[in-house]
PQR file with spaces between the fields and no chain letter, atoms N, CA, C, O and H, PARSE charges and radii, in Angstrom:
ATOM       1  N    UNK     1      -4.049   30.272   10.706 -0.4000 1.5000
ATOM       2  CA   UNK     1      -3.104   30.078    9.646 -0.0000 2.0000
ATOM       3  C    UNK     1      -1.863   29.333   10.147  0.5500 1.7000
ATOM       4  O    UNK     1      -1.106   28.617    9.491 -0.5500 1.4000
ATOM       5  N    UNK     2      -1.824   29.581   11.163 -0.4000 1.5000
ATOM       6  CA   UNK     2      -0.282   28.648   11.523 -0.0000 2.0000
ATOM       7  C    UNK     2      -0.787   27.091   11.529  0.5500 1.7000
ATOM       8  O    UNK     2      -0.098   26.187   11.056 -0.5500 1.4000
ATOM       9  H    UNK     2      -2.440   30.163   11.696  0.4000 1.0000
ATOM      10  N    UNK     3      -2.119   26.879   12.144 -0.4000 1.5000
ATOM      11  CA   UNK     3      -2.208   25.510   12.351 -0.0000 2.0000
ATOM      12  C    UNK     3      -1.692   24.895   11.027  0.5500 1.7000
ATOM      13  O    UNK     3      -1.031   23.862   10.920 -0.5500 1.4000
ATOM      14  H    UNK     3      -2.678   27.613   12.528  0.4000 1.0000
ATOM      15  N    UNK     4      -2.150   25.785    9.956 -0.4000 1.5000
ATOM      16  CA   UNK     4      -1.586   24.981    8.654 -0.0000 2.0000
ATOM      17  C    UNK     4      -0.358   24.534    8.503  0.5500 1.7000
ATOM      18  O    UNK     4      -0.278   23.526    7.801 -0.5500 1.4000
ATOM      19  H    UNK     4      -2.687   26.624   10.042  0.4000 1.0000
ATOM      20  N    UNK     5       0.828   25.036    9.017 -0.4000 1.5000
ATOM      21  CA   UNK     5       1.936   24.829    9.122 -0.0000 2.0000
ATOM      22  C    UNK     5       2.295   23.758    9.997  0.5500 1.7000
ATOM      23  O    UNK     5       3.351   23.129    9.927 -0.5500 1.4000
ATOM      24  H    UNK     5       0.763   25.855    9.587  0.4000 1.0000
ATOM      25  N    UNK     6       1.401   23.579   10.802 -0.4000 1.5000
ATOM      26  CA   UNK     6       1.868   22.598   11.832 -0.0000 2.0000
ATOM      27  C    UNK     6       1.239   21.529   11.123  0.5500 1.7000
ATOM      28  O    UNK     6       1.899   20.546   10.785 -0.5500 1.4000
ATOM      29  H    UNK     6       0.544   24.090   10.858  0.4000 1.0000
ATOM      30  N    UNK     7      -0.180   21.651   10.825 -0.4000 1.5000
ATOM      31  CA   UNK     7      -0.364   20.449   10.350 -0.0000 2.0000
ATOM      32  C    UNK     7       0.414   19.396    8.810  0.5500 1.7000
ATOM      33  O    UNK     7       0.485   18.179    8.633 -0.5500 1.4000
ATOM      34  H    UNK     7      -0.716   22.449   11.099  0.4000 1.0000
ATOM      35  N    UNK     8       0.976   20.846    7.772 -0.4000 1.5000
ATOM      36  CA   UNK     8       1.853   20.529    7.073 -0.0000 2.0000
ATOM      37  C    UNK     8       3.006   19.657    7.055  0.5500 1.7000
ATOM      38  O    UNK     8       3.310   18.773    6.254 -0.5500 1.4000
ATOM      39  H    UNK     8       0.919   21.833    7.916  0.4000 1.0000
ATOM      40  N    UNK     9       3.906   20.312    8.660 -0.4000 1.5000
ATOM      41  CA   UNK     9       4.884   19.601    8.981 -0.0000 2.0000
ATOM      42  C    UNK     9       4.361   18.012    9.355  0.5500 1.7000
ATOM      43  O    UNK     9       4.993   17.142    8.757 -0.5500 1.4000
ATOM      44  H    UNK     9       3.659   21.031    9.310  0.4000 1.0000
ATOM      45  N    UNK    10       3.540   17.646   10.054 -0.4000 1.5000
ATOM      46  CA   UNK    10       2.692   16.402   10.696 -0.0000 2.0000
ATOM      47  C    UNK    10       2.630   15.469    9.236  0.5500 1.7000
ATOM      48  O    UNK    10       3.238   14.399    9.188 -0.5500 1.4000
ATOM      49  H    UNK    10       3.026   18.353   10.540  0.4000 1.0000
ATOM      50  N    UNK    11       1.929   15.920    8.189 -0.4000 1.5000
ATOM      51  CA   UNK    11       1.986   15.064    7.512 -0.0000 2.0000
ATOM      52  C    UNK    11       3.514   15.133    6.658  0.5500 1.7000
ATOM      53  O    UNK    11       3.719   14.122    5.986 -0.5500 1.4000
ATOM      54  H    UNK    11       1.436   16.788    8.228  0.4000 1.0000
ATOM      55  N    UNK    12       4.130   15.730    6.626 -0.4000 1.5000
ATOM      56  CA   UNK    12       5.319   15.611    6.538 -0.0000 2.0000
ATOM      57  C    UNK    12       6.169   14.354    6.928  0.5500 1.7000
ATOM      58  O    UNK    12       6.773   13.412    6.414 -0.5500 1.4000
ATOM      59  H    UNK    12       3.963   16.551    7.172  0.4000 1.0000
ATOM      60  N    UNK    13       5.832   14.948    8.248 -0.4000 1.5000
ATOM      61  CA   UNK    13       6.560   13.452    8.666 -0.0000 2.0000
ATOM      62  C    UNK    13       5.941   11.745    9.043  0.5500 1.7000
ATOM      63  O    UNK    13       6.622   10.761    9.331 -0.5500 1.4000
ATOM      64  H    UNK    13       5.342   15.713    8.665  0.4000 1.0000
ATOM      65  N    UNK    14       5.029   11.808    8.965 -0.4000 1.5000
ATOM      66  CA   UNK    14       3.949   11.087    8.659 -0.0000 2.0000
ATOM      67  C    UNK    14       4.302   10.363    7.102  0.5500 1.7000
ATOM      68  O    UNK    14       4.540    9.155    7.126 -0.5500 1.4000
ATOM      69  H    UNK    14       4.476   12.608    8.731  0.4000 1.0000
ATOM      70  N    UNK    15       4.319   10.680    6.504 -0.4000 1.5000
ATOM      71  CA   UNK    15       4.514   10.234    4.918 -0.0000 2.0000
ATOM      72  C    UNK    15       6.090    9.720    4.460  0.5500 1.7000
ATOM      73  O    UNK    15       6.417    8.675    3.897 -0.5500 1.4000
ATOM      74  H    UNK    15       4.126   11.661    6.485  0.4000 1.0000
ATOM      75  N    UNK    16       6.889   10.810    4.901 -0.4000 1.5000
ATOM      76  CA   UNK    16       8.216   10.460    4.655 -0.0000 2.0000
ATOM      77  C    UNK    16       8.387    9.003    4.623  0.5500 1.7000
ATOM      78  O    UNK    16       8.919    8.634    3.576 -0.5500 1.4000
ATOM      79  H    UNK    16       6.623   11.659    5.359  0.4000 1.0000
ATOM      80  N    UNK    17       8.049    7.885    5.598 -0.4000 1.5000
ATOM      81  CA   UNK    17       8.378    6.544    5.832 -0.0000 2.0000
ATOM      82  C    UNK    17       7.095    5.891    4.839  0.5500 1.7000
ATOM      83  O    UNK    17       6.759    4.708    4.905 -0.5500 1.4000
ATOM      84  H    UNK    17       7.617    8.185    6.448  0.4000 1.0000
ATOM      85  N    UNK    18       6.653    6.593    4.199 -0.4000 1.5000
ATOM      86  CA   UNK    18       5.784    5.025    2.830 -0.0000 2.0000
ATOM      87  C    UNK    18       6.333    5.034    1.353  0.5500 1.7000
ATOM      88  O    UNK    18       6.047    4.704    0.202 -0.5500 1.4000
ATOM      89  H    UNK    18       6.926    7.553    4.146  0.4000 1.0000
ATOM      90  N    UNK    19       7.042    5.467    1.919 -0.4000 1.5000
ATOM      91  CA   UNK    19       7.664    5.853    0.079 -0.0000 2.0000
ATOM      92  C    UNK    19       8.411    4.675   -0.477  0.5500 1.7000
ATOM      93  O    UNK    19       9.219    4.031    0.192 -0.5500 1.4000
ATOM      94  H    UNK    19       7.274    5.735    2.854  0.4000 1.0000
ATOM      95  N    UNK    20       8.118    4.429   -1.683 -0.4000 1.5000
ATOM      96  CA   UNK    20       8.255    3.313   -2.133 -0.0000 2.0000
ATOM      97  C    UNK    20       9.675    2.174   -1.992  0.5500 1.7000
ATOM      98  O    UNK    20      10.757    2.744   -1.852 -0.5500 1.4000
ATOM      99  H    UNK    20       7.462    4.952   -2.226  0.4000 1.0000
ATOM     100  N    UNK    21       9.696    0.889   -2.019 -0.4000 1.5000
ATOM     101  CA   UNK    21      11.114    0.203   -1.199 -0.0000 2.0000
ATOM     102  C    UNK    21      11.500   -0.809   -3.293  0.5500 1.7000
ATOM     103  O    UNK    21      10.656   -1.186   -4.106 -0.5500 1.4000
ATOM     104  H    UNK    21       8.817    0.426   -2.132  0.4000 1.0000
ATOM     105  N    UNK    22      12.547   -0.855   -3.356 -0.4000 1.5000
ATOM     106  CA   UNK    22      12.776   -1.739   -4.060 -0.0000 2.0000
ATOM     107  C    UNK    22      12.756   -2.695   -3.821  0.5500 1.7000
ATOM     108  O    UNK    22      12.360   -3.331   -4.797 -0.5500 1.4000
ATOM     109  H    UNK    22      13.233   -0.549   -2.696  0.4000 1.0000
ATOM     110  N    UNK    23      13.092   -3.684   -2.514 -0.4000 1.5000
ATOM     111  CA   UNK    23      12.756   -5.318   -2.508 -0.0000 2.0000
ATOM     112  C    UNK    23      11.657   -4.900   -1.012  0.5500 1.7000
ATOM     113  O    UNK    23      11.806   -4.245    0.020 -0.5500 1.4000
ATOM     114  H    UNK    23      13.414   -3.168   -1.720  0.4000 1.0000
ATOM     115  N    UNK    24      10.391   -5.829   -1.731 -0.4000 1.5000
ATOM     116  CA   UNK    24       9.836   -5.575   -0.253 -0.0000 2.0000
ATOM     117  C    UNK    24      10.130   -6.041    0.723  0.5500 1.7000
ATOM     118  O    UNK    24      11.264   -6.519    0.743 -0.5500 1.4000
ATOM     119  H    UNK    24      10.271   -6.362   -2.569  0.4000 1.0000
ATOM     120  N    UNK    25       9.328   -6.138    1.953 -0.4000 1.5000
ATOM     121  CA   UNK    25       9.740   -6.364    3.185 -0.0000 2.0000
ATOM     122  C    UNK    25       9.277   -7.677    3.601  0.5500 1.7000
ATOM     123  O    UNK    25       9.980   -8.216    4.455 -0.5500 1.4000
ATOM     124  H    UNK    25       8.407   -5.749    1.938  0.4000 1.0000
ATOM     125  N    UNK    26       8.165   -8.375    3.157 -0.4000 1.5000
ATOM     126  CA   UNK    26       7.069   -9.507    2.996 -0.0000 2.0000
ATOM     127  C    UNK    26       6.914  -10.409    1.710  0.5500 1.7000
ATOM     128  O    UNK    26       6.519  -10.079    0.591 -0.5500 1.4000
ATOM     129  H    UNK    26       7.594   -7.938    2.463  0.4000 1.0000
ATOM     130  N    UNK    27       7.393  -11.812    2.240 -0.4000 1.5000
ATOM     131  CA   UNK    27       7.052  -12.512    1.257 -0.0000 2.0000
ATOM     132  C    UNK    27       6.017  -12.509    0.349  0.5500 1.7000
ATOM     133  O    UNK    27       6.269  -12.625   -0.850 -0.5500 1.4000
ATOM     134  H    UNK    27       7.715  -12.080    3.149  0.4000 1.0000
ATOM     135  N    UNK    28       4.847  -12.390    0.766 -0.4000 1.5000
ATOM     136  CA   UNK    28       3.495  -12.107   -0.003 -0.0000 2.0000
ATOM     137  C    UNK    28       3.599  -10.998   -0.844  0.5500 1.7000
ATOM     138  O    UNK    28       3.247  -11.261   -1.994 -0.5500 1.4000
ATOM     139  H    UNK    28       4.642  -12.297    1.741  0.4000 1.0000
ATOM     140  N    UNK    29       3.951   -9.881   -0.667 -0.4000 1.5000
ATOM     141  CA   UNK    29       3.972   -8.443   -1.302 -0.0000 2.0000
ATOM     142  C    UNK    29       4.637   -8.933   -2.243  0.5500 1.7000
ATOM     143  O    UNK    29       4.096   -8.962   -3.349 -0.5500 1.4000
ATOM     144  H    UNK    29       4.236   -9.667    0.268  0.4000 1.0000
ATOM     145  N    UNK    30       5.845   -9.401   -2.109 -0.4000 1.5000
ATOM     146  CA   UNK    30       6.400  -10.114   -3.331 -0.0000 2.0000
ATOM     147  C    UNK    30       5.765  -11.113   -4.320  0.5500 1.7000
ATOM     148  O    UNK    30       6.149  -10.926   -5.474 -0.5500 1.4000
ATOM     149  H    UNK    30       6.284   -9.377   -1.211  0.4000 1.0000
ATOM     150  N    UNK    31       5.145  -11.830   -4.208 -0.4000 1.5000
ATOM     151  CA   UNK    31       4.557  -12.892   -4.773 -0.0000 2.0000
ATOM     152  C    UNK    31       3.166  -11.830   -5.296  0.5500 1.7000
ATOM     153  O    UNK    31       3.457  -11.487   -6.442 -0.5500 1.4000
ATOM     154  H    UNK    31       4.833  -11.982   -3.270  0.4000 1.0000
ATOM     155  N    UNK    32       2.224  -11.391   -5.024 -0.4000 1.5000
ATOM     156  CA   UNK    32       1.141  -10.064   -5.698 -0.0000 2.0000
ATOM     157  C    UNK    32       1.565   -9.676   -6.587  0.5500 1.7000
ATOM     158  O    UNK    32       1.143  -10.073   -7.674 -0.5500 1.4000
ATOM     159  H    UNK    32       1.988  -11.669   -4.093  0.4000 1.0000
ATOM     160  N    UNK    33       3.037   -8.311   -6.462 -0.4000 1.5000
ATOM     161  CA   UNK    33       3.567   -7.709   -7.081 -0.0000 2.0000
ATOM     162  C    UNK    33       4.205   -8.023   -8.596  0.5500 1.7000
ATOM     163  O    UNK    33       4.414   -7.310   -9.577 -0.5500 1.4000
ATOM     164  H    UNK    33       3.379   -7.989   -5.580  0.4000 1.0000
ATOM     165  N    UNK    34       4.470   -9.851   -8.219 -0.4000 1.5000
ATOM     166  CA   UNK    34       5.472  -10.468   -9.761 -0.0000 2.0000
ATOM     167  C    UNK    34       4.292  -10.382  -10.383  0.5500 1.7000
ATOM     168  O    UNK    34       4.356   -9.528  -11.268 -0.5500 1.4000
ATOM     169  H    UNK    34       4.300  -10.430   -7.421  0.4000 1.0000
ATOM     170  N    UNK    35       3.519  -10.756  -10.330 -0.4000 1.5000
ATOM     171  CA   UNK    35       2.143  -11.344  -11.308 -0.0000 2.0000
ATOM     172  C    UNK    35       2.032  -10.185  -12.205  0.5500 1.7000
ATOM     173  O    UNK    35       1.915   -9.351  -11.308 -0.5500 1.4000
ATOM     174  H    UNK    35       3.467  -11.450   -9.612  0.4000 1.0000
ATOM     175  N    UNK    36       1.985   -9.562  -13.174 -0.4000 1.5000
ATOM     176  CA   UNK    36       1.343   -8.466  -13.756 -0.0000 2.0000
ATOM     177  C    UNK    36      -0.105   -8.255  -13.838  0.5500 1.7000
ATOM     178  O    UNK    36      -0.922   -9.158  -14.017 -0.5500 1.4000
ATOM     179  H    UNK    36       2.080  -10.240  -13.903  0.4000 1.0000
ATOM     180  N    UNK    37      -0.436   -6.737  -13.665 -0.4000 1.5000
ATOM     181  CA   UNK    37      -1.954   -6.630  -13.169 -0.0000 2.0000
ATOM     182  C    UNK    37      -2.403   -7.139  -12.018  0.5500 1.7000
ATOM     183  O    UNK    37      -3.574   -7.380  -11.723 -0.5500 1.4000
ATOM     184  H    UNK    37       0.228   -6.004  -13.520  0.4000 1.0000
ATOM     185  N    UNK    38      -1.276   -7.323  -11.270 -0.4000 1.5000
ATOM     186  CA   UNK    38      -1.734   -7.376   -9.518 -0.0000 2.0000
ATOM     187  C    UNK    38      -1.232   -6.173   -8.879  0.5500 1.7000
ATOM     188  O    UNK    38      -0.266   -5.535   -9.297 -0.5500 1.4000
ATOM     189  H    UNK    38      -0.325   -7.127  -11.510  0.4000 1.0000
ATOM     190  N    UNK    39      -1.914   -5.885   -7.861 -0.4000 1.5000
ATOM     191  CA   UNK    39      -1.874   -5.066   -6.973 -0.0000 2.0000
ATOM     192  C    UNK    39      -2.143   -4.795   -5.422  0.5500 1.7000
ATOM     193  O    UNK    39      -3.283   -4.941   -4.980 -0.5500 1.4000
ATOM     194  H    UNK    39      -2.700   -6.403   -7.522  0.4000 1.0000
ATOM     195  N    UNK    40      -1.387   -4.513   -4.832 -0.4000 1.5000
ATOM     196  CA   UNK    40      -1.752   -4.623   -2.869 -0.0000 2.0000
ATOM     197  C    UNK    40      -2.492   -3.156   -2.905  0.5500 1.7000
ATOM     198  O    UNK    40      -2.058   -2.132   -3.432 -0.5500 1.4000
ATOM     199  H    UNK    40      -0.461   -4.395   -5.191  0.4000 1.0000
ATOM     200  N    UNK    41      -3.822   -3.350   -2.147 -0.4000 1.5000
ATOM     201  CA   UNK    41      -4.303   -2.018   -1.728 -0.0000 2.0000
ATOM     202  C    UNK    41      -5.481   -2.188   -0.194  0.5500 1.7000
ATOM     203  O    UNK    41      -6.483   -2.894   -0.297 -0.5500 1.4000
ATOM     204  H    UNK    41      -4.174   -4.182   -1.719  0.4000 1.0000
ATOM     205  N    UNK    42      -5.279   -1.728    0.624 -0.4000 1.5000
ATOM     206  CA   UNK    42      -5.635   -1.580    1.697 -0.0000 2.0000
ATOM     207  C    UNK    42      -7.077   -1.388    1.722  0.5500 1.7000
ATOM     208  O    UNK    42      -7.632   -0.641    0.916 -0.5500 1.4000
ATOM     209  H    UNK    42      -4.465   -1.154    0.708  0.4000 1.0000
ATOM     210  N    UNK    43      -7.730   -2.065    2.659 -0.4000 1.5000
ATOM     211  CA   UNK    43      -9.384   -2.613    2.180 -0.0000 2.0000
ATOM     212  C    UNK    43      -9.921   -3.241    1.167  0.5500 1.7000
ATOM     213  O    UNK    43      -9.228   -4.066    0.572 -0.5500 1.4000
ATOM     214  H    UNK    43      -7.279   -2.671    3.314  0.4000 1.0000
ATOM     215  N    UNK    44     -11.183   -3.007    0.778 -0.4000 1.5000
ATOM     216  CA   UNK    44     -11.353   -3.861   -0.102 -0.0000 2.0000
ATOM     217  C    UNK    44     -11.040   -3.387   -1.713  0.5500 1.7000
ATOM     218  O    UNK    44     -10.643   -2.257   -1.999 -0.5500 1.4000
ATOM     219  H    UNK    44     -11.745   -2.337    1.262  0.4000 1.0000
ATOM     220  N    UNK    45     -11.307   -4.512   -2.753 -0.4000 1.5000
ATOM     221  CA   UNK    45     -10.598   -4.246   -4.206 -0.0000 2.0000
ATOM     222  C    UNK    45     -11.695   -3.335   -4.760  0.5500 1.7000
ATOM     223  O    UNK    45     -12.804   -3.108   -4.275 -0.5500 1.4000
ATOM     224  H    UNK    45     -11.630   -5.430   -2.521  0.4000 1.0000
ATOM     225  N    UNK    46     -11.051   -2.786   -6.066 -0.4000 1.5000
ATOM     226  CA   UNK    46     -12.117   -1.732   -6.710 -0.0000 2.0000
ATOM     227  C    UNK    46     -13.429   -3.153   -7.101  0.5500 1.7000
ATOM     228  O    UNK    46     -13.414   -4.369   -6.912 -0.5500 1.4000
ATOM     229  H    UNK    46     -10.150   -2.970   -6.460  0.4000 1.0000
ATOM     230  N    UNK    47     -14.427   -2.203   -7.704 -0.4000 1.5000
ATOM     231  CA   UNK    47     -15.311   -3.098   -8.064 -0.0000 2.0000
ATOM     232  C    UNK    47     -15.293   -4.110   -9.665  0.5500 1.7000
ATOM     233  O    UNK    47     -16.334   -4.545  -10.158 -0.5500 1.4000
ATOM     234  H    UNK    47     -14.439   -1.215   -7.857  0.4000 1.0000
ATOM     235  N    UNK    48     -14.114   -4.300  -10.185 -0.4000 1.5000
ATOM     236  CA   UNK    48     -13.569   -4.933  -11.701 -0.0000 2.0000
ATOM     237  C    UNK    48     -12.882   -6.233  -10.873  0.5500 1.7000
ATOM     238  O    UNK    48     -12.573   -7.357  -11.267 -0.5500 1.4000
ATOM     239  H    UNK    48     -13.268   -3.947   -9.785  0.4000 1.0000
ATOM     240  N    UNK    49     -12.777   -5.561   -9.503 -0.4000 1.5000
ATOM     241  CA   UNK    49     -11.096   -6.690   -9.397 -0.0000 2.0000
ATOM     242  C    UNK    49     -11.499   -7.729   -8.026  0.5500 1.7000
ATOM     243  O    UNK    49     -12.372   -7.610   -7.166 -0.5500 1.4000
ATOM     244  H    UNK    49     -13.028   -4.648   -9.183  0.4000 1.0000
ATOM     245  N    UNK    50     -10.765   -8.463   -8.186 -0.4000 1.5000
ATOM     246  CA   UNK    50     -11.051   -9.397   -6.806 -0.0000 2.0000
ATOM     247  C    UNK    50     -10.084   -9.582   -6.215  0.5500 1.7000
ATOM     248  O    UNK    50      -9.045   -9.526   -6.873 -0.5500 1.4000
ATOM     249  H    UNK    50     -10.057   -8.560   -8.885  0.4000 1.0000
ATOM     250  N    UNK    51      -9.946   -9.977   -4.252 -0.4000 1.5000
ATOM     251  CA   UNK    51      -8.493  -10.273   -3.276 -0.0000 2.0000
ATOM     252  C    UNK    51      -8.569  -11.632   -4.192  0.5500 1.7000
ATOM     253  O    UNK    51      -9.532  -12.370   -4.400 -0.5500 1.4000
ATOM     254  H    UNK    51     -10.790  -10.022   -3.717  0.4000 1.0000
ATOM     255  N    UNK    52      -7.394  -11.698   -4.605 -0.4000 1.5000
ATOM     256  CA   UNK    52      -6.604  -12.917   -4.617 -0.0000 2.0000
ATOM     257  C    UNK    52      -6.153  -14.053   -3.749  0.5500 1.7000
ATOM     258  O    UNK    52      -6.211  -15.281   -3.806 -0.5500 1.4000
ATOM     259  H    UNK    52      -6.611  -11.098   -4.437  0.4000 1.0000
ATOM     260  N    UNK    53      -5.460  -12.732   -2.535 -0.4000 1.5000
ATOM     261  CA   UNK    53      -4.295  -12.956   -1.592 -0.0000 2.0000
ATOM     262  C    UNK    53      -4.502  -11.785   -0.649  0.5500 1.7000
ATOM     263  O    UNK    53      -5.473  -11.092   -0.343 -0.5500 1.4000
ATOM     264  H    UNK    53      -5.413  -11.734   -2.489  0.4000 1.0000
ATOM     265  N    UNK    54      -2.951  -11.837   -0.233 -0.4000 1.5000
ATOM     266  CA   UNK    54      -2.852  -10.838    1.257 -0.0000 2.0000
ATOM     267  C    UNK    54      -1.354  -10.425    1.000  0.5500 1.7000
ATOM     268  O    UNK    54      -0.398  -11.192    0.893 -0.5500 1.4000
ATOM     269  H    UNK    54      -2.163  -12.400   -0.482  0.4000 1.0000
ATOM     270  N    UNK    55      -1.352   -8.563    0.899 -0.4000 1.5000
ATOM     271  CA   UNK    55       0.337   -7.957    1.147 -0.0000 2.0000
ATOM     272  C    UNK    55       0.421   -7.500    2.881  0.5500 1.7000
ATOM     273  O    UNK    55      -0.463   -7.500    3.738 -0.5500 1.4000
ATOM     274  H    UNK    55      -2.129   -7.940    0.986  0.4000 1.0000
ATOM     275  N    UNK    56       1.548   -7.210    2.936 -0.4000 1.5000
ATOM     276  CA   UNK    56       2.097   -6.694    3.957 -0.0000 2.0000
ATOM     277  C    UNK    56       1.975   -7.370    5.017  0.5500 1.7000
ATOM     278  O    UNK    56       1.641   -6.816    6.065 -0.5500 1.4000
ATOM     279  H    UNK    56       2.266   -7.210    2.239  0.4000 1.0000
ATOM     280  N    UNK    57       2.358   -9.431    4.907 -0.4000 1.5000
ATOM     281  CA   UNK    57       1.950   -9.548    5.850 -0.0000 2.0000
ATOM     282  C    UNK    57       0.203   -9.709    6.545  0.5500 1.7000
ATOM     283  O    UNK    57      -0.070   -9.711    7.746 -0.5500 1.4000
ATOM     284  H    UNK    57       2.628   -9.880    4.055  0.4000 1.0000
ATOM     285  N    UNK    58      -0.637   -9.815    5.563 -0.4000 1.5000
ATOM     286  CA   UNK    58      -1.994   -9.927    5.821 -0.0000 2.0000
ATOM     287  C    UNK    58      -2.809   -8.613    6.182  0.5500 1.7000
ATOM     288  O    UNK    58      -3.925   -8.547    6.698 -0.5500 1.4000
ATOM     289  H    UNK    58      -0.414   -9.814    4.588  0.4000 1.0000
ATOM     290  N    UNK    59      -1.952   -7.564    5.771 -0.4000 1.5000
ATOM     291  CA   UNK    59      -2.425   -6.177    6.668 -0.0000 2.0000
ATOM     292  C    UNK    59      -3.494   -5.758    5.457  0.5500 1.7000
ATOM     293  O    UNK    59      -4.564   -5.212    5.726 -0.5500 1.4000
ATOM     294  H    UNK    59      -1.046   -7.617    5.352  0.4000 1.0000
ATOM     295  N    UNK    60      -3.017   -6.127    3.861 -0.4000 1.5000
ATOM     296  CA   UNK    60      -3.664   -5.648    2.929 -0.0000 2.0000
ATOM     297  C    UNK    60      -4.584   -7.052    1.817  0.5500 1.7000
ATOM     298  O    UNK    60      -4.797   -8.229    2.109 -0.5500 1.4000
ATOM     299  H    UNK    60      -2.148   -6.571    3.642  0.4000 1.0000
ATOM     300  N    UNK    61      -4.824   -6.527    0.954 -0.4000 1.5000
ATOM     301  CA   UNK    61      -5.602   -7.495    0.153 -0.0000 2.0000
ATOM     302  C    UNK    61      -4.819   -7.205   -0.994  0.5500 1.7000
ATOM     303  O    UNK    61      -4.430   -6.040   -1.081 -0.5500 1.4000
ATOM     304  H    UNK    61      -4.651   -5.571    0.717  0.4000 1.0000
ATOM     305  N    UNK    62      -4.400   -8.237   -2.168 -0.4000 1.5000
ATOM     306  CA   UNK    62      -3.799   -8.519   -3.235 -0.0000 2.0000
ATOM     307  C    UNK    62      -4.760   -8.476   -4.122  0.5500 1.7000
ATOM     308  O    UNK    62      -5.690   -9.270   -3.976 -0.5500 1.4000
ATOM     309  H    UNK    62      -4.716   -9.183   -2.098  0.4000 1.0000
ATOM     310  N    UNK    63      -4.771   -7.793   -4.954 -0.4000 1.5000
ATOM     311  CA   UNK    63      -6.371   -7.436   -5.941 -0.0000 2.0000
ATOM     312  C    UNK    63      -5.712   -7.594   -7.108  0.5500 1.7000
ATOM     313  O    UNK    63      -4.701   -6.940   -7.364 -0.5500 1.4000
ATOM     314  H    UNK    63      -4.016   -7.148   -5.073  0.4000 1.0000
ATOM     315  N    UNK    64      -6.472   -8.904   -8.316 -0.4000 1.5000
ATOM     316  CA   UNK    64      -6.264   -9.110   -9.521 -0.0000 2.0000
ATOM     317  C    UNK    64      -7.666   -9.087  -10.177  0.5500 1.7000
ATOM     318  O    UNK    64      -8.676   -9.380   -9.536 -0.5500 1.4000
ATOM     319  H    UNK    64      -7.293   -9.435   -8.109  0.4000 1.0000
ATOM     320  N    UNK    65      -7.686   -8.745  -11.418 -0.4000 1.5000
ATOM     321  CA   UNK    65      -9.040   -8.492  -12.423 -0.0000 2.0000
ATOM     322  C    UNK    65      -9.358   -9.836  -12.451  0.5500 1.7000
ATOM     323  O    UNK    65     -10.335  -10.226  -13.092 -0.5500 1.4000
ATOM     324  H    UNK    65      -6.866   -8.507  -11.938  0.4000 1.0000
């Protein structure tokens, strides 16, 4: 039972730093984001949508329908 606690705190702090930014950090994230019905998501797009592009810097894929 304690591990739970520890592991609680871990993602705790783990998470604290993705929480959402008002101007991003990456030109690209910006340019995804204006478009409406775009979206950055890490791997590949659901199966409706296709990469467009690249957020974060190329880390993610820019997915539009």
């Amino acid at each position: 039972m304690k591990i739970l606690y520890l592991l609680f705190a871990v993602f705790l702090l783990l998470f604290q730093a993705t929480s959402g930014s008002a101007d991003p950090l990456f030109a690209d994230t910006a340019e995804c984001r204006s478009a409406q019905g775009k979206f950055c998501r890490a791997g590949a797009c659901p199966p409706t949508f296709t990469a467009t592009g690249t957020c974060h810097g190329g880390m993610m894929n820019c997915c539009s329908k």
